[in-house]
C-alpha positions in Angstrom: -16.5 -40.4 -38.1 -15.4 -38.2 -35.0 -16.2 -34.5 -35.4 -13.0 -33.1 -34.2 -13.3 -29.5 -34.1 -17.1 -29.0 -34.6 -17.6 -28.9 -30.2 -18.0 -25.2 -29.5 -16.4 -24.8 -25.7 -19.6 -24.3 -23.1 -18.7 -20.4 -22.1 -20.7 -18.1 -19.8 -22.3 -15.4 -21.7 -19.5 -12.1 -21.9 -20.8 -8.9 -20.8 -22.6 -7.7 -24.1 -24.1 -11.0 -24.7 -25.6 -10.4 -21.5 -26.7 -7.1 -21.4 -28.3 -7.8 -24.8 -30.1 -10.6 -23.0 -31.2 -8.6 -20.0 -32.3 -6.2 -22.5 -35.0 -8.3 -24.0 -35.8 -9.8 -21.0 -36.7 -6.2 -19.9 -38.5 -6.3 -23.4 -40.2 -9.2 -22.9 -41.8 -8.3 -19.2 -43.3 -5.4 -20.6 -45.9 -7.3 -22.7 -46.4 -9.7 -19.2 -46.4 -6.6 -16.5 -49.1 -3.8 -16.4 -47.9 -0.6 -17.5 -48.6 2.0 -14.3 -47.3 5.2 -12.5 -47.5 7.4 -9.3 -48.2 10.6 -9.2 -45.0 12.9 -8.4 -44.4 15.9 -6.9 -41.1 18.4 -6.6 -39.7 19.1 -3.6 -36.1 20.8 -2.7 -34.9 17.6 -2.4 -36.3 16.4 -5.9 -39.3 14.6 -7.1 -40.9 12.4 -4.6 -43.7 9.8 -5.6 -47.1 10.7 -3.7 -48.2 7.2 -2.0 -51.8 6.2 -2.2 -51.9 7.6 -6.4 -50.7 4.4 -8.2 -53.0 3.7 -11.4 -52.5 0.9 -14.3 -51.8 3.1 -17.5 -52.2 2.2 -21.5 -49.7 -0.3 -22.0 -46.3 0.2 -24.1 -45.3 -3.4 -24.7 -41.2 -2.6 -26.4 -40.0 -5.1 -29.0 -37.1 -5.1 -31.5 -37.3 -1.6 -32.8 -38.1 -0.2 -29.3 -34.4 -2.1 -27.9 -32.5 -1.1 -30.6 -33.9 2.4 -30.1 -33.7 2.5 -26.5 -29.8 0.9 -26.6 -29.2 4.6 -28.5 -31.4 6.2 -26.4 -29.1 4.8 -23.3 -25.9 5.5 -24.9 -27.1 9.3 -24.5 -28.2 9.1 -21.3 -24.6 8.0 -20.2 -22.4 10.1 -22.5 -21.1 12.0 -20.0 -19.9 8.8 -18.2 -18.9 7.2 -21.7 -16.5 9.8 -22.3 -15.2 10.4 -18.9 -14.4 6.3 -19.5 -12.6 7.5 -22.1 -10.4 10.3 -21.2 -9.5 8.9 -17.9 -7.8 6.0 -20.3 -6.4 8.5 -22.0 -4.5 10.1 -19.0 -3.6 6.2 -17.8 -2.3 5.4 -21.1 -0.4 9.4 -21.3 1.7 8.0 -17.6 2.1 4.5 -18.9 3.6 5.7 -22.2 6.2 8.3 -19.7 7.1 5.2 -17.8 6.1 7.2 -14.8 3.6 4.5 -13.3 6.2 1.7 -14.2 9.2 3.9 -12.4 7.2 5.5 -9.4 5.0 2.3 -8.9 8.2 -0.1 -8.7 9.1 2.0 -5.6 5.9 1.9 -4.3 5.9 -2.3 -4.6 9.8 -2.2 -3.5 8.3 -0.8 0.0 5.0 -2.8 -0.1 7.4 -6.1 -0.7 6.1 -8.6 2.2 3.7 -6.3 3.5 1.2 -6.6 0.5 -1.7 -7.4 3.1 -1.1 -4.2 4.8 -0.8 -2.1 1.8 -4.3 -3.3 0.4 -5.6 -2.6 4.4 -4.6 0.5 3.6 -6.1 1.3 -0.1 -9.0 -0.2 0.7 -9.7 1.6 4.1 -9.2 5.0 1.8 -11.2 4.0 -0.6 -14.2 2.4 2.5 -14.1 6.1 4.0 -14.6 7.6 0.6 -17.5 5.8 -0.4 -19.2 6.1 3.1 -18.7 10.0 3.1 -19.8 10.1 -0.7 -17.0 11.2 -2.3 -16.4 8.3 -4.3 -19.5 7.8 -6.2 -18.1 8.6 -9.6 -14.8 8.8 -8.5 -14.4 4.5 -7.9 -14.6 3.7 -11.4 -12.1 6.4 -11.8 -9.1 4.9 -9.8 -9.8 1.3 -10.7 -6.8 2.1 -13.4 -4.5 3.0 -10.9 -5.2 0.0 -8.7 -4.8 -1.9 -11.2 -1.3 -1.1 -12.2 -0.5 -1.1 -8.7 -1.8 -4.7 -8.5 0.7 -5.5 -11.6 3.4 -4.0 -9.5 3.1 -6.1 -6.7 3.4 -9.1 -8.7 -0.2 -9.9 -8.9 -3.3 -9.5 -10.9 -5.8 -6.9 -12.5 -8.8 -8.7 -10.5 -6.6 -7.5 -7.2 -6.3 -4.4 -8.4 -10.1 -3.8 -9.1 -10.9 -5.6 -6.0 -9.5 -3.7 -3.3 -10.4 -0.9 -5.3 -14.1 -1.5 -6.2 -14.7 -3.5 -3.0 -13.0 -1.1 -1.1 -15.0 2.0 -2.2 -18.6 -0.2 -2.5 -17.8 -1.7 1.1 -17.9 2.1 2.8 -20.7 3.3 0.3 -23.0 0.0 0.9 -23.2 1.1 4.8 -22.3 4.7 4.0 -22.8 6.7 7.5 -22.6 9.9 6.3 -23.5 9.7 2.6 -25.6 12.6 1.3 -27.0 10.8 -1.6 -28.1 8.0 -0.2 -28.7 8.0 3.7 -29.2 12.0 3.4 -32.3 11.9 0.9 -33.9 8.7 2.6 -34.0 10.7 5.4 -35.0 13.9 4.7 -37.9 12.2 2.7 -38.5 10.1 6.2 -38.8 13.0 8.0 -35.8 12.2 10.6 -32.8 13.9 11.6 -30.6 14.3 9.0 -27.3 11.2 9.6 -29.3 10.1 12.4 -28.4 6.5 13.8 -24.2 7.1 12.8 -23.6 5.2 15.6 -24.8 2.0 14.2 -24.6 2.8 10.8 -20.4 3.1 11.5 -20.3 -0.2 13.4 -21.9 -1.6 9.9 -19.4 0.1 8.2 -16.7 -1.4 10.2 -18.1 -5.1 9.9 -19.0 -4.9 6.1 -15.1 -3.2 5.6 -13.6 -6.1 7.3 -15.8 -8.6 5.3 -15.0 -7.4 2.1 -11.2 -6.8 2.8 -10.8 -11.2 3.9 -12.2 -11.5 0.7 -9.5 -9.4 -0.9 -7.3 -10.4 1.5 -7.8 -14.1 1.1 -8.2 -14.0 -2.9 -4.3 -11.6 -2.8 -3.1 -15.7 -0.5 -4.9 -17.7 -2.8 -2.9 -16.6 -5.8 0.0 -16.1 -4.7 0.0 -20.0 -3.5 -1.2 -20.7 -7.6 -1.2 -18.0 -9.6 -3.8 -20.4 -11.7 -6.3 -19.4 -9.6 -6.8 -15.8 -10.9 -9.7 -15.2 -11.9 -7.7 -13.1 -15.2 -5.9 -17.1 -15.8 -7.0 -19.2 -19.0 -5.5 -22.3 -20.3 -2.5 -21.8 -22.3 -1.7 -19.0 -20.7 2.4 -18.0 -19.8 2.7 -16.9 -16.3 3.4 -12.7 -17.8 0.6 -12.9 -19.6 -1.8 -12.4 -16.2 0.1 -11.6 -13.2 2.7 -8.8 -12.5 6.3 -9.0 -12.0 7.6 -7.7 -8.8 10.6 -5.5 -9.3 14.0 -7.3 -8.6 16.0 -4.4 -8.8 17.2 -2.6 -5.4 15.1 0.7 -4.8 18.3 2.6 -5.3 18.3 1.8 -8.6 14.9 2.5 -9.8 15.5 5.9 -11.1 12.3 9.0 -11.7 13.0 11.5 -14.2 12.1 14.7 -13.5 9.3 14.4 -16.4 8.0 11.3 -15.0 7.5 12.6 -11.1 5.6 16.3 -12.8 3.1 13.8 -14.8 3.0 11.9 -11.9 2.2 15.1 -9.7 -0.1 16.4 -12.3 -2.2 12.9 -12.1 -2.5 13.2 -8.6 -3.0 16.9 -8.3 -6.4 15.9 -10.4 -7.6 12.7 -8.4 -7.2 15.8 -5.7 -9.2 18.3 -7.5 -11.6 15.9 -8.3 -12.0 14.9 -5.0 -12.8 18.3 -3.6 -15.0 19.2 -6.0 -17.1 16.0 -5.5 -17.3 16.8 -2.2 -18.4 20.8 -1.8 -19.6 21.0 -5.3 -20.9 17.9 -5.8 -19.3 17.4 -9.6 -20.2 14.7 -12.0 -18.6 13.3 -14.5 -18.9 16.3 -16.6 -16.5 18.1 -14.3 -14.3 14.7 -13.5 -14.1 14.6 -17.4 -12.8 17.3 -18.0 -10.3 17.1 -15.1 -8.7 14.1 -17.0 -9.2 15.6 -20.5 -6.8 18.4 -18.8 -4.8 15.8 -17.3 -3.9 14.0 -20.1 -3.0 16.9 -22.6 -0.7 18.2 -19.9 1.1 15.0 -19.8 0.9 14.2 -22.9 2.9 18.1 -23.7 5.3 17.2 -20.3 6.9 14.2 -22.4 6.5 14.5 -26.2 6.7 17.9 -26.2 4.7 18.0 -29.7 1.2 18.6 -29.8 0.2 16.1 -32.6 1.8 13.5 -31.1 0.0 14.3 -27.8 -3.1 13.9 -30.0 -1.9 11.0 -31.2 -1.2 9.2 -27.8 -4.8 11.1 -26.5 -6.3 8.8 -29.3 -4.7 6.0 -28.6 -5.5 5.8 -24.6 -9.0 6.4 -25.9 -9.2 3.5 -27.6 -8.1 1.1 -25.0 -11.6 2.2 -23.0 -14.2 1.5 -26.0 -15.1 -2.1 -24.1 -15.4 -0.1 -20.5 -17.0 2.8 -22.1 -19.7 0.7 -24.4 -20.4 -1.9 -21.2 -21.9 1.4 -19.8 -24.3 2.6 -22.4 -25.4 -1.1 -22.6 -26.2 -1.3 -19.1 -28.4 1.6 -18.7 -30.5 0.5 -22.1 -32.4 -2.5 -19.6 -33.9 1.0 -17.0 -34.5 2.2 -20.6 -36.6 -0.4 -21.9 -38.6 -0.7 -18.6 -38.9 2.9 -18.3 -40.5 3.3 -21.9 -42.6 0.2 -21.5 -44.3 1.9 -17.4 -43.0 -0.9 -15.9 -40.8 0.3 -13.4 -43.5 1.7 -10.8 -45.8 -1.4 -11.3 -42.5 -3.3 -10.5 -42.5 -0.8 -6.9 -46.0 -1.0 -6.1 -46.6 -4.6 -6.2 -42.9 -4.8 -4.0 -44.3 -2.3 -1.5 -48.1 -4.4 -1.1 -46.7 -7.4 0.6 -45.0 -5.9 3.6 -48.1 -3.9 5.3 -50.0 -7.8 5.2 -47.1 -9.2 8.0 -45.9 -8.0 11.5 -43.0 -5.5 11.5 -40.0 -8.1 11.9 -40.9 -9.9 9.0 -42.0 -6.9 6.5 -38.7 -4.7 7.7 -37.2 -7.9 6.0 -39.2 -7.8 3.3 -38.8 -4.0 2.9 -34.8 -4.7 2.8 -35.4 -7.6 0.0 -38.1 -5.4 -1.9 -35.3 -2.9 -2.5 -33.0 -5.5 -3.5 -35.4 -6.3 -6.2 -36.2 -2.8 -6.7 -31.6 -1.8 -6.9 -31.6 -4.1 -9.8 -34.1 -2.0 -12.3 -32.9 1.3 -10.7 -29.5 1.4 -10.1 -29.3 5.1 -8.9 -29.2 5.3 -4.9 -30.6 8.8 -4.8 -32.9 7.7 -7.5 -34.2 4.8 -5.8 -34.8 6.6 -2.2 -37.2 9.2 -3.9 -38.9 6.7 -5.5 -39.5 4.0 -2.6 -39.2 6.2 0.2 -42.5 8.1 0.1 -43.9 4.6 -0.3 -42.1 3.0 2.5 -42.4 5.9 4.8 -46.5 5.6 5.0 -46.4 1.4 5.6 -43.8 1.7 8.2 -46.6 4.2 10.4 -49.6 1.9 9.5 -47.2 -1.5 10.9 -45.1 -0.1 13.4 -41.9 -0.2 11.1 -39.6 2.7 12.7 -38.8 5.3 9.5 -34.7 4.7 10.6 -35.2 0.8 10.2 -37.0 2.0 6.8 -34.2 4.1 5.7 -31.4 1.0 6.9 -33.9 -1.1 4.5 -33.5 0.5 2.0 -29.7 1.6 2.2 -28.6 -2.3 2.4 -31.4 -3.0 -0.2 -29.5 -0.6 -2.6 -26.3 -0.9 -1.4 -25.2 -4.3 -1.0 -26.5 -5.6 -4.0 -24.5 -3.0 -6.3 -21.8 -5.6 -6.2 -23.5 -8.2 -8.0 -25.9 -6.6 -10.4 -24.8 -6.3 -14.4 -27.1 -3.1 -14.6 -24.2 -1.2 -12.2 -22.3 1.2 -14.7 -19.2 0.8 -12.4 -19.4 -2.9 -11.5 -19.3 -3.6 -15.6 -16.6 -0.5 -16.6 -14.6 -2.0 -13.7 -14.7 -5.5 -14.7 -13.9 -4.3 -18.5 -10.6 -2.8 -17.3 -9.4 -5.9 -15.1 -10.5 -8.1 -18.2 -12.3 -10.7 -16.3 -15.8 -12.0 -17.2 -18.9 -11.3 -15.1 -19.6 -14.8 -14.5 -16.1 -15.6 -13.0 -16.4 -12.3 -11.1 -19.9 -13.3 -9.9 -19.0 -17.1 -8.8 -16.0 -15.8 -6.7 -18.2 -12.9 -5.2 -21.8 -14.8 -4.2 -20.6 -16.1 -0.8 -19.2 -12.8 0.5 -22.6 -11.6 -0.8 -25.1 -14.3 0.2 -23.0 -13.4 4.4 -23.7 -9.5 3.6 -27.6 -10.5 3.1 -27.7 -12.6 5.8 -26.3 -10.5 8.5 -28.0 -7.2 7.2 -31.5 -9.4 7.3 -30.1 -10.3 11.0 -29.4 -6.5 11.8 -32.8 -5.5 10.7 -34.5 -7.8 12.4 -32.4 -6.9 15.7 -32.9 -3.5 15.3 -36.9 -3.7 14.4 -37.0 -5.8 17.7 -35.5 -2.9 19.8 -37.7 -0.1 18.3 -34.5 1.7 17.0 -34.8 5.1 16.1 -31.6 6.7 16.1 -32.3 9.6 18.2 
């Protein structure tokens, strides 16, 4: 008798599945790793760990209770990011209900028509500079909504749309010359000239920017030659379901009311504010949440002109973010687990042993992989450099490691690998609004990953050989 119907389809776990999985995973290494600690100290720059003062502690093994505790526990430590999820998808969804995105973006694809190549050079460039100056740190997750609808425009997908946004921003901030909370606190902690080494750091830049805008570049060819390549495609599926029409009509004849262009000037007024504040304030997503909460009410008043029905609409746009916002509190629960169970500092200790027992080539390689490893369980840049850095700093004098080649290690270490890892709050919230699963994301993104390790492993090792110091 044939079973018709009782095959289950094989599927790649979706994001929650795998979070929850990482999660007890987490769970499950703190029965098999020693619980331990440094010894910390505050600075101006923050807490830094005092090398040498590493001790096992009493362990803390987590299990059921502790995940399902520590899954709330993570939902408050990312509220402020959950709800600035949310109201930026209340703004979106306040412009899309205008029709001011669909009117003012047909114009912008009507321009862009044949030139699509150039105007993703162009996004993604903006976005690169952003994230190597800093400015786009919270700010990435932000615009991936707006690329996205531009993407649609153009006639193409959501992934394109996240892509030359996400990729954009992450392939400035990976190689970031001149970002404060990365580069600036390893090197303060290092003890070097504050943005020492630009020189090189902005010839990484331009090398990683290029790389990751082929791969955008060559993904924008690849589906427009079959649109069944997109990574947003399934079976079944009409053509409208997953890529964008391109506007027919003649730009003449797109017309922008007066109440679409002032929601559209009020949108971009706040990616503006936000933007300066970010960058001589240094706001968070408490200040960029409130921005869009503005945002959206204003908007909202411009076109219904009724202030429950504004409400109404806020709740709606809400709504459409729960996936985005929830893939965020699930994602910080695995640093929650480890963090409860002392994990995390055995996990940087035993890292940090290996590379003082080989030459300086080899463990300024090592140091680089170590805080890959080390990106993965804290995915905080300024987080992981006063962590590792008062480690690294005191092996790089005892083996001949220069402190800038320290400070490169550890900026590709956390940088590169925060387009690959599940425990990234804005790799996750950015995939949830393109609607494409982290395995297909992370099939079509390993190559362009496995050449970034490779030639920052080469860079290292060139610049180890020359002594490079920067000054």
């Amino acid at each position: 008798m044939e079973n018709h119907g009782l095959k289950k389809e094989r599927r790649f776990p979706n994001v929650f599945t795998l979070l929850f999985l990482f999660s007890i995973l987490a769970a499950v290494l703190t029965w098999i790793i020693p619980a331990g600690g440094f010894e910390r100290v505050t600075v101006e720059n923050g807490v830094r760990v005092i090398p040498g003062t590493f001790t096992l502690t009493e362990r803390s093994p987590q299990g059921i209770w502790e995940i399902c505790q520590a899954i709330m526990a993570a939902f408050k430590n990312q509220a402020s990011l959950v709800f600035m999820i949310f109201f930026v998808g209340a703004a979106v969804h306040m412009l899309e209900a205008s029709k001011a995105i669909d009117a003012v973006f047909a114009k912008i694809a009507y321009a862009a028509r044949g030139k699509e190549g150039l105007a993703v050079f162009g996004i993604m460039l903006f976005m690169a500079i952003g994230g190597a100056t800093g400015v786009f740190g919270n700010v990435t997750l932000v615009l991936i909504p707006i690329g996205i609808i531009l993407s649609k425009a153009m006639g193409f997908d959501k992934t394109l749309g996240f892509l030359m946004v996400f990729l954009g921003s992450f392939g400035g901030f990976n190689v970031g010359w001149i970002n404060p909370s990365t580069v600036g606190v390893a090197q303060a902690i290092a003890e070097i000239p504050l943005f020492s080494g630009m020189g090189v750091r902005i010839l990484f830049f331009i090398v990683n920017f290029l790389l990751s805008f082929l791969f955008v570049y060559f993904y924008l060819r690849q589906i427009r030659k079959n649109p069944e390549k997109s990574l947003n495609y399934k079976p079944g599926m009409q053509f409208s379901d997953y890529m964008g029409g391109q506007e027919s009509m003649e730009e003449a004849k797109v017309r922008v009311t007066r109440c679409q262009a002032y929601s559209m000037v009020i949108m971009m007024i706040g990616i503006a504010v936000i933007m300066y504040g970010a960058l001589k304030f240094g706001w968070g997503t408490d200040q960029i949440g409130a921005v869009f909460f503005f945002a959206a009410i204003l908007i909202g008043l411009m076109n219904t002109k009724d202030l429950n029905t504004t409400m109404e609409e806020f709740g709606k746009g809400c709504s459409k973010m729960v996936t985005a916002a929830f893939v965020v509190g699930f994602a910080n629960a695995i640093s929650v687990i480890m963090k409860n169970g002392g994990i995390l500092d055995t996990i940087v200790y035993y890292l940090s042993v290996p590379i003082g027992q080989f030459g300086p080539v080899i463990g300024a390689n090592i140091m680089m992989l170590s805080n890959l490893v080390i990106n993965f369980f804290i995915t905080s840049g300024s987080g992981q450099a006063s962590v590792v850095m008062p480690i690294m700093v005191p092996i790089c004098d005892l083996t001949g490691i220069t402190r800038q080649v320290a400070v490169q290690c550890f900026q590709f270490g956390d940088g590169l690998s925060n387009c690959v890892y599940p425990t990234v709050a804005s790799l996750m919230g950015g995939l949830a609004f393109a609607e494409v699963s982290y395995g297909k994301y992370i099939k079509k993104v390993l190559p362009l990953f496995i050449c970034q390790i490779l030639l920052a492993m080469l860079a290292v090792t060139i610049l180890q050989n020359v002594g490079w110091t920067g000054l």
